[in-house]
PDB file with one MODEL, atoms N, CA, C and O in Angstrom:
MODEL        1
ATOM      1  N   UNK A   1     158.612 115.241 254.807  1.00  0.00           N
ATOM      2  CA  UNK A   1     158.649 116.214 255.888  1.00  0.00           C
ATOM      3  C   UNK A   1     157.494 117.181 255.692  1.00  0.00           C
ATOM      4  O   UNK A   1     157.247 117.527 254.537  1.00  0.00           O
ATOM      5  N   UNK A   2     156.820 117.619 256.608  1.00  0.00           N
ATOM      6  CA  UNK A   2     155.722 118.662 256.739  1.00  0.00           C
ATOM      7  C   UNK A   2     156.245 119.740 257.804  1.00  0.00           C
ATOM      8  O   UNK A   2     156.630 119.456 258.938  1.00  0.00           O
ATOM      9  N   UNK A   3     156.205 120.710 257.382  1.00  0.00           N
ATOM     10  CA  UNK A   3     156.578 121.892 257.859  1.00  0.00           C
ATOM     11  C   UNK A   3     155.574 123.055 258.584  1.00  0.00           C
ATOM     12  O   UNK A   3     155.132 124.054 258.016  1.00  0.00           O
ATOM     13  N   UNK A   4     155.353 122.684 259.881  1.00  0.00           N
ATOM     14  CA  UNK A   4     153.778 123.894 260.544  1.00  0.00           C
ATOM     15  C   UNK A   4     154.108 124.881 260.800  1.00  0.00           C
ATOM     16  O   UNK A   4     155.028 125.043 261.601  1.00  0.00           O
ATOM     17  N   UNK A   5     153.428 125.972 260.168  1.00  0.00           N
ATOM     18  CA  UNK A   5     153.392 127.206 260.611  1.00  0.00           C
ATOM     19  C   UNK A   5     152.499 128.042 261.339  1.00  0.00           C
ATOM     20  O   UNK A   5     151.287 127.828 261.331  1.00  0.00           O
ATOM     21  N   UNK A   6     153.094 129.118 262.059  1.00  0.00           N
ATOM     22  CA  UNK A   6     152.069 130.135 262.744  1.00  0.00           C
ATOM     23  C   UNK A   6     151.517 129.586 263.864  1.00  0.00           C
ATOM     24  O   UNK A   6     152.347 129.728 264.761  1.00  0.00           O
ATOM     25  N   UNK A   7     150.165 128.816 264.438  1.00  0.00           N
ATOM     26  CA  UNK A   7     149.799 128.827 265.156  1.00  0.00           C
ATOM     27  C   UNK A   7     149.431 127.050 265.426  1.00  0.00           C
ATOM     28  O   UNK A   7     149.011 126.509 264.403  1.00  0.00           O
ATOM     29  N   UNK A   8     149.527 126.268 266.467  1.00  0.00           N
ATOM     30  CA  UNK A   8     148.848 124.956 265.866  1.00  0.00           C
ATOM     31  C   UNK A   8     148.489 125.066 267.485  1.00  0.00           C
ATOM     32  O   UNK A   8     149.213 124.973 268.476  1.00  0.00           O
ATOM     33  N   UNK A   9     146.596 125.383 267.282  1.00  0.00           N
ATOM     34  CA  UNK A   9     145.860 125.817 268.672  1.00  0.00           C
ATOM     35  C   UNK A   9     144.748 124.545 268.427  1.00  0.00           C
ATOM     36  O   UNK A   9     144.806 123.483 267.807  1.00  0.00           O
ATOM     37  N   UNK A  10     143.635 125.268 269.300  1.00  0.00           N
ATOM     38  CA  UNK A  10     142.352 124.237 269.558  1.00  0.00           C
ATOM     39  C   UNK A  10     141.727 124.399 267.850  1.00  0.00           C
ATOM     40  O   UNK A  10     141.193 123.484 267.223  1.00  0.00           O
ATOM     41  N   UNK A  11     142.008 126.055 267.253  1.00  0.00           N
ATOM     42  CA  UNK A  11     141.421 126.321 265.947  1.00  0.00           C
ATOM     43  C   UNK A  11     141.833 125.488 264.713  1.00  0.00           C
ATOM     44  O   UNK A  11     141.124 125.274 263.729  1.00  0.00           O
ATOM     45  N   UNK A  12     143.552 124.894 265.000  1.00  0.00           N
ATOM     46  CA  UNK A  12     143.991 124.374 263.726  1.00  0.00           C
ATOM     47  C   UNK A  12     144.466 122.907 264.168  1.00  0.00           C
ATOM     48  O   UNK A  12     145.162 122.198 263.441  1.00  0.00           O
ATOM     49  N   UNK A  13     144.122 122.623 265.135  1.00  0.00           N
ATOM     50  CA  UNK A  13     144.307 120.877 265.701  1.00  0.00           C
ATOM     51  C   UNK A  13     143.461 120.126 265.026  1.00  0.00           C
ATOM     52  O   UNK A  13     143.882 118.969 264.995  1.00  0.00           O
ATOM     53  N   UNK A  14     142.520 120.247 264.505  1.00  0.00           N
ATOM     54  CA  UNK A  14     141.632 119.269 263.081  1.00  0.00           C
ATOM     55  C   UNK A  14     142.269 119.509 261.899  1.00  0.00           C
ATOM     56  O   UNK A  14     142.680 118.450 261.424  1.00  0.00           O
ATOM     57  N   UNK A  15     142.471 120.265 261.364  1.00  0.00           N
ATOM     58  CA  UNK A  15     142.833 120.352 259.831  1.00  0.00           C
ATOM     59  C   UNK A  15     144.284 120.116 259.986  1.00  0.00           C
ATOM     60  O   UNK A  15     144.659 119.830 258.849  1.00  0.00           O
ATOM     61  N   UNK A  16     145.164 120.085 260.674  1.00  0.00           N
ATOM     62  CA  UNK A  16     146.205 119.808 261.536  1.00  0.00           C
ATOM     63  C   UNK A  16     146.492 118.042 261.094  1.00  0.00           C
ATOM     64  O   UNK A  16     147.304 117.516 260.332  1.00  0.00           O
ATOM     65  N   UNK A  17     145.828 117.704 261.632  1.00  0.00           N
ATOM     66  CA  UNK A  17     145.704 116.570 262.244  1.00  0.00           C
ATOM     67  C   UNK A  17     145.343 115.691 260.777  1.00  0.00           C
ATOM     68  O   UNK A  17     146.087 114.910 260.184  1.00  0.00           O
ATOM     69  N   UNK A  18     144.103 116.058 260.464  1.00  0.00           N
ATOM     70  CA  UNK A  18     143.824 115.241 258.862  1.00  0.00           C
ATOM     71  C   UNK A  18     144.970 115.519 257.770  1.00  0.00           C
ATOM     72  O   UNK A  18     145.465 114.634 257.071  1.00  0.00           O
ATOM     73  N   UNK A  19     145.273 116.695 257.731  1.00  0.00           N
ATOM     74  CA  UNK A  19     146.693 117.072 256.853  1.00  0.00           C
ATOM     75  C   UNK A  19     147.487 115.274 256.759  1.00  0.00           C
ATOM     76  O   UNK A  19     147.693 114.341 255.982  1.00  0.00           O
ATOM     77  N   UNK A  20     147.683 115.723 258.179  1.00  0.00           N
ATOM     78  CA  UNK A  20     149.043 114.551 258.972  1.00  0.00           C
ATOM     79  C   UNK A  20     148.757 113.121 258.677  1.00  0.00           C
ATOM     80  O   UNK A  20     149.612 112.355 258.233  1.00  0.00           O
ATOM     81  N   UNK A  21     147.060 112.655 259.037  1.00  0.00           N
ATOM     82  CA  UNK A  21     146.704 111.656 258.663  1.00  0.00           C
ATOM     83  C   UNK A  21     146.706 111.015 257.294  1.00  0.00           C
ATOM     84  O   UNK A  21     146.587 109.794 257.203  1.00  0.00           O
ATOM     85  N   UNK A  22     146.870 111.987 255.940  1.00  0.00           N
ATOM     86  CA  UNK A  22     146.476 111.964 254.645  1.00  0.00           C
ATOM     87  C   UNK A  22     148.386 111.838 254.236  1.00  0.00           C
ATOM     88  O   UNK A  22     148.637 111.361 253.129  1.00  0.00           O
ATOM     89  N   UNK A  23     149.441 112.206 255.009  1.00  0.00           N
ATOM     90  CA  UNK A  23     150.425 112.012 254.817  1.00  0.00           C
ATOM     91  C   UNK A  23     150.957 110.567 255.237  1.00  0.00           C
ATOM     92  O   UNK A  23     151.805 110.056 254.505  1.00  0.00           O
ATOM     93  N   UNK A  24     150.490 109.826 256.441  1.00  0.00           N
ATOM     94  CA  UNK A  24     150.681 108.773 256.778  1.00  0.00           C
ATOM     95  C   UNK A  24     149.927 107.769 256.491  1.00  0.00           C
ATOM     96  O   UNK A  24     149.952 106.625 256.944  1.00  0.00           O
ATOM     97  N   UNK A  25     148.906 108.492 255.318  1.00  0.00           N
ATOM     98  CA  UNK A  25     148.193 106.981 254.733  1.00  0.00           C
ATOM     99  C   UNK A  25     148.583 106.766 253.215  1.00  0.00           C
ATOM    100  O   UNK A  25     147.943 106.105 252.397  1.00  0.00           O
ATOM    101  N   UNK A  26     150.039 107.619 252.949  1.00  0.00           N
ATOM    102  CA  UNK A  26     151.217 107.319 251.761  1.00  0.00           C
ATOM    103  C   UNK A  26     152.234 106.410 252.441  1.00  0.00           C
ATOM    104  O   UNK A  26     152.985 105.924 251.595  1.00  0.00           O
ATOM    105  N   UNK A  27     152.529 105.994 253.751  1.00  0.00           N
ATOM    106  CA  UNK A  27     153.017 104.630 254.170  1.00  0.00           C
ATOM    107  C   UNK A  27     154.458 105.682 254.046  1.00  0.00           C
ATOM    108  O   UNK A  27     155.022 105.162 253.083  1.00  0.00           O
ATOM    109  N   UNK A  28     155.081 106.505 254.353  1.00  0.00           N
ATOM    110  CA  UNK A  28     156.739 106.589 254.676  1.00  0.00           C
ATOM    111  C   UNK A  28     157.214 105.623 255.713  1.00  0.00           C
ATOM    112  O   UNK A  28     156.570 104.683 256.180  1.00  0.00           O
ATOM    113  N   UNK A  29     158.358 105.966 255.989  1.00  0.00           N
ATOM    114  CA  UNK A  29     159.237 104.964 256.901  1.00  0.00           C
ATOM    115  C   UNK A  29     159.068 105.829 258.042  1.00  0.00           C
ATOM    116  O   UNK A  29     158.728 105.608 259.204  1.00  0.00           O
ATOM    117  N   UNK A  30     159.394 106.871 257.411  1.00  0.00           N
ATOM    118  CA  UNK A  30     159.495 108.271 258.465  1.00  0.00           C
ATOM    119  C   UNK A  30     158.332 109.600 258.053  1.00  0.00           C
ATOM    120  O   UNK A  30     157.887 110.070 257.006  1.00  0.00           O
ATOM    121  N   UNK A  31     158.175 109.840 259.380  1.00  0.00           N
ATOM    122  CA  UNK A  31     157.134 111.458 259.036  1.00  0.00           C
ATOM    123  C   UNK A  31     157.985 112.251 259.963  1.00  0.00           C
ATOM    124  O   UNK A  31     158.050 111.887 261.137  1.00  0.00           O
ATOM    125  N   UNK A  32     158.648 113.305 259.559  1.00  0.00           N
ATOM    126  CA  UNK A  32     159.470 114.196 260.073  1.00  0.00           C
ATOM    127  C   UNK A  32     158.587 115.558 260.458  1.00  0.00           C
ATOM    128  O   UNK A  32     157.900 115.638 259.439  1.00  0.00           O
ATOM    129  N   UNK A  33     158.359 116.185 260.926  1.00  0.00           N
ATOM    130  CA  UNK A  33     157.216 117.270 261.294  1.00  0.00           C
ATOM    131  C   UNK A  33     158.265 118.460 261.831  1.00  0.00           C
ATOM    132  O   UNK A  33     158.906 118.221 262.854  1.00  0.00           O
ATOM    133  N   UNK A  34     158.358 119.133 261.471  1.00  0.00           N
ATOM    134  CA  UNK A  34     159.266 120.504 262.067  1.00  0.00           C
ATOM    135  C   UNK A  34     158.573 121.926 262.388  1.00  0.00           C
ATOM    136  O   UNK A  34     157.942 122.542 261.529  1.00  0.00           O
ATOM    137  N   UNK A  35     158.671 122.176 263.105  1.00  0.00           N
ATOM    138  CA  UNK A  35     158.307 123.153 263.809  1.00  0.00           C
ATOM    139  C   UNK A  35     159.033 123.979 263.862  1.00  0.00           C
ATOM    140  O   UNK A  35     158.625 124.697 264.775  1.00  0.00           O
ATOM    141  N   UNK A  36     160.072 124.466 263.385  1.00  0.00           N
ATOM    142  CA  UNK A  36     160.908 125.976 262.851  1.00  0.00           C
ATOM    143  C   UNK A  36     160.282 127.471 262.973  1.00  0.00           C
ATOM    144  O   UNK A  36     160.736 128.431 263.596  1.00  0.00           O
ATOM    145  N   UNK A  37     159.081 127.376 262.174  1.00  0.00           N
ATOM    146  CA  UNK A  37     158.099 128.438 262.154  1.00  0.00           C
ATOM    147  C   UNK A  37     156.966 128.192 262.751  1.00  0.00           C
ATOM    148  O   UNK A  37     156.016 128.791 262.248  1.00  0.00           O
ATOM    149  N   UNK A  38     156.762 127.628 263.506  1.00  0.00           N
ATOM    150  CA  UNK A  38     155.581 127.301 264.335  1.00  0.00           C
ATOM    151  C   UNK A  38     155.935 128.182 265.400  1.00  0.00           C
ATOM    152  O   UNK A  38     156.943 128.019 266.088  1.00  0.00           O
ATOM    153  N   UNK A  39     154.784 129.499 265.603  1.00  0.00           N
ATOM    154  CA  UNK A  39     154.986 130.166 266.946  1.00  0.00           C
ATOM    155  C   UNK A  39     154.320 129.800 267.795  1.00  0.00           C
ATOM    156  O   UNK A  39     154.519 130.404 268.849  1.00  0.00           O
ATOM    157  N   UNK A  40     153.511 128.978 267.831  1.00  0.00           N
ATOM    158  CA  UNK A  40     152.769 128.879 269.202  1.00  0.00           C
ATOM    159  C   UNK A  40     151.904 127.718 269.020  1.00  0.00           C
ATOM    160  O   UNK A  40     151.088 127.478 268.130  1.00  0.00           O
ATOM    161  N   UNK A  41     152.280 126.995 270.130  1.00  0.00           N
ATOM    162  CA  UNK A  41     151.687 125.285 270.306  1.00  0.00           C
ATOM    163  C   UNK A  41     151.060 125.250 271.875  1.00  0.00           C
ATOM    164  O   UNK A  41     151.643 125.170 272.956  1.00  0.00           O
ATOM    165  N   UNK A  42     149.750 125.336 271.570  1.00  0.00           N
ATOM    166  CA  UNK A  42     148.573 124.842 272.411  1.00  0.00           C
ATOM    167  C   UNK A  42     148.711 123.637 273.042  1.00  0.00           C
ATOM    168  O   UNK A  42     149.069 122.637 272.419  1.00  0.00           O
ATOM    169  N   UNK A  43     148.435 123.624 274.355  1.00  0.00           N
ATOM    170  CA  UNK A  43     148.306 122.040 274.847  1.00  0.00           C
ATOM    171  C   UNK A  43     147.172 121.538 273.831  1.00  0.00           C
ATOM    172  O   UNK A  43     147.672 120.655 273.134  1.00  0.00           O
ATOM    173  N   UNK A  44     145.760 121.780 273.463  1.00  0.00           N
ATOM    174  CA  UNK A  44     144.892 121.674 272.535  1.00  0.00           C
ATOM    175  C   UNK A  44     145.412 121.265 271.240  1.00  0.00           C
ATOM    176  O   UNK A  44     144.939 120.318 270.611  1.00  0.00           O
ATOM    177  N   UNK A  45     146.305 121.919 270.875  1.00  0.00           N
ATOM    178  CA  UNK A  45     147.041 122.024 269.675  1.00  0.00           C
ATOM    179  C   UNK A  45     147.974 120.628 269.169  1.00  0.00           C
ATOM    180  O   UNK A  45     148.460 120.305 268.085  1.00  0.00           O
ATOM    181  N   UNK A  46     147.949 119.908 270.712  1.00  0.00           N
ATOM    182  CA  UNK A  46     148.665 118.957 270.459  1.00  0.00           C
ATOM    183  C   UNK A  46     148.258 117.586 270.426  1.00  0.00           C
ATOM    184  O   UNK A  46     148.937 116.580 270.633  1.00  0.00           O
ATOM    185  N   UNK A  47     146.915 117.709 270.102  1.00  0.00           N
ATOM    186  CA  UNK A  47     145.848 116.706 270.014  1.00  0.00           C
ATOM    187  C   UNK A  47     146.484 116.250 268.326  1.00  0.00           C
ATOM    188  O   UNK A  47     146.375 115.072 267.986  1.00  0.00           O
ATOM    189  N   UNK A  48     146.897 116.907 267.705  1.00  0.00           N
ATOM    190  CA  UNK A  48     147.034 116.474 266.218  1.00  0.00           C
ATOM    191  C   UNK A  48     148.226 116.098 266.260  1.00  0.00           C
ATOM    192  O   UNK A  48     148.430 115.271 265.371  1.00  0.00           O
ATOM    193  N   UNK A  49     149.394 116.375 267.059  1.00  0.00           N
ATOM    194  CA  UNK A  49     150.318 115.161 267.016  1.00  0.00           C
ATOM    195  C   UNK A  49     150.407 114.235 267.336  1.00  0.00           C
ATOM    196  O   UNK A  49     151.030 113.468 266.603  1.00  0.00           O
ATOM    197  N   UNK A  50     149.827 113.687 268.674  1.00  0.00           N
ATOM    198  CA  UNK A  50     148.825 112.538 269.284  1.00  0.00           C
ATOM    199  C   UNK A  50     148.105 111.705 268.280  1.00  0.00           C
ATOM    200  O   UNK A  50     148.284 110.489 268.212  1.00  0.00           O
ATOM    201  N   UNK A  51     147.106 112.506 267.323  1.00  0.00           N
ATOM    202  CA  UNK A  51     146.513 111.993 266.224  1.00  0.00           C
ATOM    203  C   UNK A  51     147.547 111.102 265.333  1.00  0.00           C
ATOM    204  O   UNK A  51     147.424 109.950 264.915  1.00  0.00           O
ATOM    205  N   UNK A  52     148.585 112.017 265.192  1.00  0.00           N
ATOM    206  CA  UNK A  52     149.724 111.575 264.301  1.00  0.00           C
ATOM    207  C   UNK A  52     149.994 110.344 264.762  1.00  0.00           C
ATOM    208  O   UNK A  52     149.882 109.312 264.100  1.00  0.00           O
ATOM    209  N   UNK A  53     150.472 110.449 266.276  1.00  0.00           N
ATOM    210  CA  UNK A  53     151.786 109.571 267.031  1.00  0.00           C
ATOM    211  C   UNK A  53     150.636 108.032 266.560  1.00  0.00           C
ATOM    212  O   UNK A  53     150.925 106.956 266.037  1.00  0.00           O
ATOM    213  N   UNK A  54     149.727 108.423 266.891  1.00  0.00           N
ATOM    214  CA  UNK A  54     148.536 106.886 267.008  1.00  0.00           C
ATOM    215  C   UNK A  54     148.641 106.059 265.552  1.00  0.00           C
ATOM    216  O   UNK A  54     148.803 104.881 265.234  1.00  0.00           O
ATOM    217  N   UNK A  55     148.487 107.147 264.948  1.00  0.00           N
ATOM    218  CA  UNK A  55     148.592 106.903 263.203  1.00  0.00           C
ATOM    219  C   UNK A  55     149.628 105.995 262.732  1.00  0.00           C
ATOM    220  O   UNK A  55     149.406 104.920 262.174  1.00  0.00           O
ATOM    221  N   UNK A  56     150.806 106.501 262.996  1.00  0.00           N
ATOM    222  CA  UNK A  56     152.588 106.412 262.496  1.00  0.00           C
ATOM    223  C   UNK A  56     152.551 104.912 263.159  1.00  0.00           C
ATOM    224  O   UNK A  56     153.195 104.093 262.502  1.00  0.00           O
ATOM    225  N   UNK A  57     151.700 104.226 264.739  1.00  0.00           N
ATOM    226  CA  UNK A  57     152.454 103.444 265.262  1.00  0.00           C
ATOM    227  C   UNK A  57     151.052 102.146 264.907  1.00  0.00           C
ATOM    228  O   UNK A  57     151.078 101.041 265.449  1.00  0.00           O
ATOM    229  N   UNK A  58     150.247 102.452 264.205  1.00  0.00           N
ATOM    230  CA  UNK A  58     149.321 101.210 263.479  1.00  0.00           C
ATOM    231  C   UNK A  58     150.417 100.849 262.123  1.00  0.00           C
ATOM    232  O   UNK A  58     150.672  99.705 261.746  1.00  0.00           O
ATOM    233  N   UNK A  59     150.956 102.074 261.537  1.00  0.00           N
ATOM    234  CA  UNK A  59     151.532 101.943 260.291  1.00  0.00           C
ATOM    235  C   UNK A  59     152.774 101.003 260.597  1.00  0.00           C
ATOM    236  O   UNK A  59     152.674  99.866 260.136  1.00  0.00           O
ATOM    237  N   UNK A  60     153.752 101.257 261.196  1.00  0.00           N
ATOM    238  CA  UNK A  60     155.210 100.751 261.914  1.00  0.00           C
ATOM    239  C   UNK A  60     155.568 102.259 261.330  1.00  0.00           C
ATOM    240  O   UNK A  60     156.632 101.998 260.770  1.00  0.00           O
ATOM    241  N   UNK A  61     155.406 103.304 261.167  1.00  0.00           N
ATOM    242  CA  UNK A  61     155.917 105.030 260.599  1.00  0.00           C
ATOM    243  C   UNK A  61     156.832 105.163 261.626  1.00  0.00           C
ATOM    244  O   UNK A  61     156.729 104.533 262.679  1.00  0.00           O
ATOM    245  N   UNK A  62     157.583 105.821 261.422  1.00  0.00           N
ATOM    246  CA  UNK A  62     158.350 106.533 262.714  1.00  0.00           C
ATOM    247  C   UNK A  62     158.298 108.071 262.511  1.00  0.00           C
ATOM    248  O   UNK A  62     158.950 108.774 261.739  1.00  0.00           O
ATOM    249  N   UNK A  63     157.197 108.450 263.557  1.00  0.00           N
ATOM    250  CA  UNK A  63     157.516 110.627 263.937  1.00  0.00           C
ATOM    251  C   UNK A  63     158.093 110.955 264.314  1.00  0.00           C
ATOM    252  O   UNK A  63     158.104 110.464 265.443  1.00  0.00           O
ATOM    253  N   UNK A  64     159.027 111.817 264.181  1.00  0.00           N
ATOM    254  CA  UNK A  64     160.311 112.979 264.632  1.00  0.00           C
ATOM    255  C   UNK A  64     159.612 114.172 264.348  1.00  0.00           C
ATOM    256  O   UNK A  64     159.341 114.599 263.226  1.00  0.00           O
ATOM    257  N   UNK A  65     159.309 114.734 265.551  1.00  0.00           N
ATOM    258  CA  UNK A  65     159.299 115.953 265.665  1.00  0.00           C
ATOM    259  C   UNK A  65     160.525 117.376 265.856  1.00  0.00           C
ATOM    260  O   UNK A  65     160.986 117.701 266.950  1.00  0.00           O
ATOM    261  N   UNK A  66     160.720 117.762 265.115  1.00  0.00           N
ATOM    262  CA  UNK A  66     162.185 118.559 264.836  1.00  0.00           C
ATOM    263  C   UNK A  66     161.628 120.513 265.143  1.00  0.00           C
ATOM    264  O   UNK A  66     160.672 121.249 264.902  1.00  0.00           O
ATOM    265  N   UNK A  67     163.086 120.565 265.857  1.00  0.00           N
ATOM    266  CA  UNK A  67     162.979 122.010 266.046  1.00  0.00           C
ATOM    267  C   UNK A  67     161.874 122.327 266.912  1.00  0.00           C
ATOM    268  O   UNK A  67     161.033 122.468 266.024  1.00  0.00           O
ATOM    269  N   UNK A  68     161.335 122.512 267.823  1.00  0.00           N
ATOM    270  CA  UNK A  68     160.522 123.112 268.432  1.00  0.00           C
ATOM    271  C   UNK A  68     161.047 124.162 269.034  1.00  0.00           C
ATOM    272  O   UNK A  68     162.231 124.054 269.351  1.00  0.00           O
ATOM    273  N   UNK A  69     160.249 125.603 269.395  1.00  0.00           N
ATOM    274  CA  UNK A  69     160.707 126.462 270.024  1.00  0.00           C
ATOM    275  C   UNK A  69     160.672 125.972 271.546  1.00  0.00           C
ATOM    276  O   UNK A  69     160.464 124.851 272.010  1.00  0.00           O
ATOM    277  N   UNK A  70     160.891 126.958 272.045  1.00  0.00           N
ATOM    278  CA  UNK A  70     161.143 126.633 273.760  1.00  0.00           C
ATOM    279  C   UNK A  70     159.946 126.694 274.085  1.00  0.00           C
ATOM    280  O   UNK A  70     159.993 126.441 275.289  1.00  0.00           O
ATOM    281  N   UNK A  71     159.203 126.812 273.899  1.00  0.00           N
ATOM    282  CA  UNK A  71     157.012 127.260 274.256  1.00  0.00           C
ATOM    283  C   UNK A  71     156.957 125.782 273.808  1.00  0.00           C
ATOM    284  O   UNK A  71     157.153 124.857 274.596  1.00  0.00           O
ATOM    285  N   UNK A  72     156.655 125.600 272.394  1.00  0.00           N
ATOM    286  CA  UNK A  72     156.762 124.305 272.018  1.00  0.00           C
ATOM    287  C   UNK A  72     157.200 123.123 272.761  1.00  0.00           C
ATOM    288  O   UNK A  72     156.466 122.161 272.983  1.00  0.00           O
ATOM    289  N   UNK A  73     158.399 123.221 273.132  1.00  0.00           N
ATOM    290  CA  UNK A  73     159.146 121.709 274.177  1.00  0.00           C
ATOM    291  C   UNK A  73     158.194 121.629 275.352  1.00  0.00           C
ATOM    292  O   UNK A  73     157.463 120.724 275.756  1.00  0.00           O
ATOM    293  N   UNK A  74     158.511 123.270 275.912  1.00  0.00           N
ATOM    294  CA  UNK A  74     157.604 122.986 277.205  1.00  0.00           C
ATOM    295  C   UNK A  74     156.062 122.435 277.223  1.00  0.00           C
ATOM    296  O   UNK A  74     155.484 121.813 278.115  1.00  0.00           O
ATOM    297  N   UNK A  75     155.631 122.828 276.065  1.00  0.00           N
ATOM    298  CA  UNK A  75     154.386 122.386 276.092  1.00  0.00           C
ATOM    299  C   UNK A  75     153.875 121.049 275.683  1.00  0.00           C
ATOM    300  O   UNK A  75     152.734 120.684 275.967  1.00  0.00           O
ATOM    301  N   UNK A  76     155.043 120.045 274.762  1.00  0.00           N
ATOM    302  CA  UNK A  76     155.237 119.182 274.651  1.00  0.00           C
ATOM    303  C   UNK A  76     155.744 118.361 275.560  1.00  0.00           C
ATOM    304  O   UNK A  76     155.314 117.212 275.453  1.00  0.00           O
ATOM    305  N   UNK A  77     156.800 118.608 276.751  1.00  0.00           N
ATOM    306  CA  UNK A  77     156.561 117.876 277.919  1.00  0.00           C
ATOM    307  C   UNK A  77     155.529 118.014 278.961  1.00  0.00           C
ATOM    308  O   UNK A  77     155.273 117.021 279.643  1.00  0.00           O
ATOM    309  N   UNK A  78     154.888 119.151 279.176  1.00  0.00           N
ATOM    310  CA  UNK A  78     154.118 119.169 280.034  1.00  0.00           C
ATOM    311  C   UNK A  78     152.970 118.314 279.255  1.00  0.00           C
ATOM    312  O   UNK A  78     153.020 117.387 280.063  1.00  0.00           O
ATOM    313  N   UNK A  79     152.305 118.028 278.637  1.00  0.00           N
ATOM    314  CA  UNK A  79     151.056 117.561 278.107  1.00  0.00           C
ATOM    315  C   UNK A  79     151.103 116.122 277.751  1.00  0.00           C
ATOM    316  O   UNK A  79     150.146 115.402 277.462  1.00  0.00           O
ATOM    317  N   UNK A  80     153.045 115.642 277.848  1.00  0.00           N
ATOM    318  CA  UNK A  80     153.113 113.906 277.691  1.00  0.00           C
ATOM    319  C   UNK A  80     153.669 113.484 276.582  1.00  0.00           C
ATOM    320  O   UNK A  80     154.296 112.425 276.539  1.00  0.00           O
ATOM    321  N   UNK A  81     153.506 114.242 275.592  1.00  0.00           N
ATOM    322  CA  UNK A  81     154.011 114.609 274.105  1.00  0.00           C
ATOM    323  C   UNK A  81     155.589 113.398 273.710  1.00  0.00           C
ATOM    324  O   UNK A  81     155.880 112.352 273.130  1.00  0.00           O
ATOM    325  N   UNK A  82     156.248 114.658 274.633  1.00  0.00           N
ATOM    326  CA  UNK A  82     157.931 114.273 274.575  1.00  0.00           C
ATOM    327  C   UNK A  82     157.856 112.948 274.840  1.00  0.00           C
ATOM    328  O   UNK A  82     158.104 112.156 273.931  1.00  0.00           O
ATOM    329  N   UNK A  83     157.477 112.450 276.225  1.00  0.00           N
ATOM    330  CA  UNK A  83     157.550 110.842 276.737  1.00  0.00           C
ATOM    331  C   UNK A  83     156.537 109.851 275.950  1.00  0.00           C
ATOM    332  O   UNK A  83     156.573 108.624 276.043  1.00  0.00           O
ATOM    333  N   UNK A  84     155.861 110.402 275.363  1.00  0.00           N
ATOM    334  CA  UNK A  84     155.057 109.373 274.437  1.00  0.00           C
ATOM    335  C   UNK A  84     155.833 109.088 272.704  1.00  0.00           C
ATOM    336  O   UNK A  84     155.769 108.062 272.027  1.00  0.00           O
ATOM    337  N   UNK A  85     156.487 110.321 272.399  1.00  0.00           N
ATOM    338  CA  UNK A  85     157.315 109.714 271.513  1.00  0.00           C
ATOM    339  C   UNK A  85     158.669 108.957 271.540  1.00  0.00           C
ATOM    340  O   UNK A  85     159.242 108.344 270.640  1.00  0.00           O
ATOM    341  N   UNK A  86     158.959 109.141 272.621  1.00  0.00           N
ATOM    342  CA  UNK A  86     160.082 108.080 273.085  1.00  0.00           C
ATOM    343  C   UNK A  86     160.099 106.644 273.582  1.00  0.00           C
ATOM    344  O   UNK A  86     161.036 105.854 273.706  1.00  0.00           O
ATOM    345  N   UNK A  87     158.805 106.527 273.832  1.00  0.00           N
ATOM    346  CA  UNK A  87     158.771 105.329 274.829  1.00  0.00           C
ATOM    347  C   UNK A  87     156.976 104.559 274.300  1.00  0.00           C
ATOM    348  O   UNK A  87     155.957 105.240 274.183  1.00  0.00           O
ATOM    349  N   UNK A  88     157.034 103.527 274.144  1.00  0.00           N
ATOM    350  CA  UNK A  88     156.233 102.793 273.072  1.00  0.00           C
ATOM    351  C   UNK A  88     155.490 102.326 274.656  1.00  0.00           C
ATOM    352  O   UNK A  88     156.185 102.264 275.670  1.00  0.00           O
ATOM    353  N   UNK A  89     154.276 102.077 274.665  1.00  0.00           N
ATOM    354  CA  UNK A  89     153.264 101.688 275.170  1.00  0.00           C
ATOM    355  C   UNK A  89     153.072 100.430 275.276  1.00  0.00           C
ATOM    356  O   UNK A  89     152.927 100.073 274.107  1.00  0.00           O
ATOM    357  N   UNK A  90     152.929  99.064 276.266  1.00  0.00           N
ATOM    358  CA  UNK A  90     152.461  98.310 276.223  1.00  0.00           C
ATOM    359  C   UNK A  90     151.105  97.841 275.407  1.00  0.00           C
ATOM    360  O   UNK A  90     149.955  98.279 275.432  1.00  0.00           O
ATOM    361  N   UNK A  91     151.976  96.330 274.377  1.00  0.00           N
ATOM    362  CA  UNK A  91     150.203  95.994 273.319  1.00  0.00           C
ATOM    363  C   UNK A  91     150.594  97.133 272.336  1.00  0.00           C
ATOM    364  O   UNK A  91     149.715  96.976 271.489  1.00  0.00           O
ATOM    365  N   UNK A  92     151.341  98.175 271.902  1.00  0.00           N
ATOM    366  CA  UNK A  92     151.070  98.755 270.570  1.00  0.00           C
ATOM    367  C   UNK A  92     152.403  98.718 269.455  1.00  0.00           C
ATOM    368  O   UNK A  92     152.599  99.449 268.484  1.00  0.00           O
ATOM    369  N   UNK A  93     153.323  97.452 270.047  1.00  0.00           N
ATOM    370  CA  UNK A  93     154.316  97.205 269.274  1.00  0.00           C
ATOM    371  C   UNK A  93     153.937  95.662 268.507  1.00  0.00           C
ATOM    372  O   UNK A  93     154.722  95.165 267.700  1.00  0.00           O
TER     373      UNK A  93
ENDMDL
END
């Protein structure tokens, strides 16, 4: 599990993102990501879970994203987020 805090914007969506990548190239079953203390998630910001989601589904990984605040969800459905971790893409299974 990786735990983000404070801000995950256009400023921390790279180091974000490689963090995440350097966790999913240890091969878990699962990458659990929680957002508890995460105050504020950028549509920008969500380029590094994207990064992730791409990552986890070359591996067979499975991401759960846990806890998001209400800024967070919304900004995770509006940007595609939510429906891309639920629903697998034609050709990437």
């Amino acid at each position: 599990m990786v735990r983000l805090h404070d801000e995950l914007d256009a400023r921390s969506a790279g180091r974000t993102a490689r963090r995440l990548l350097r966790l999913i190239e240890t091969e878990p079953d699962v990458l659990e990501v929680d957002l508890t203390e995460l105050r504020h998630l950028s549509p920008a910001g969500c380029a590094a879970l994207f990064t992730a989601l791409r990552a986890v589904r070359t591996r067979g990984t499975r991401l759960i994203i846990t806890h998001p605040s209400h800024q967070a969800a919304a900004v995770m459905r509006q940007i595609g987020l939510t429906y891309a971790l639920t629903h697998r893409q034609a050709g990437t299974e």
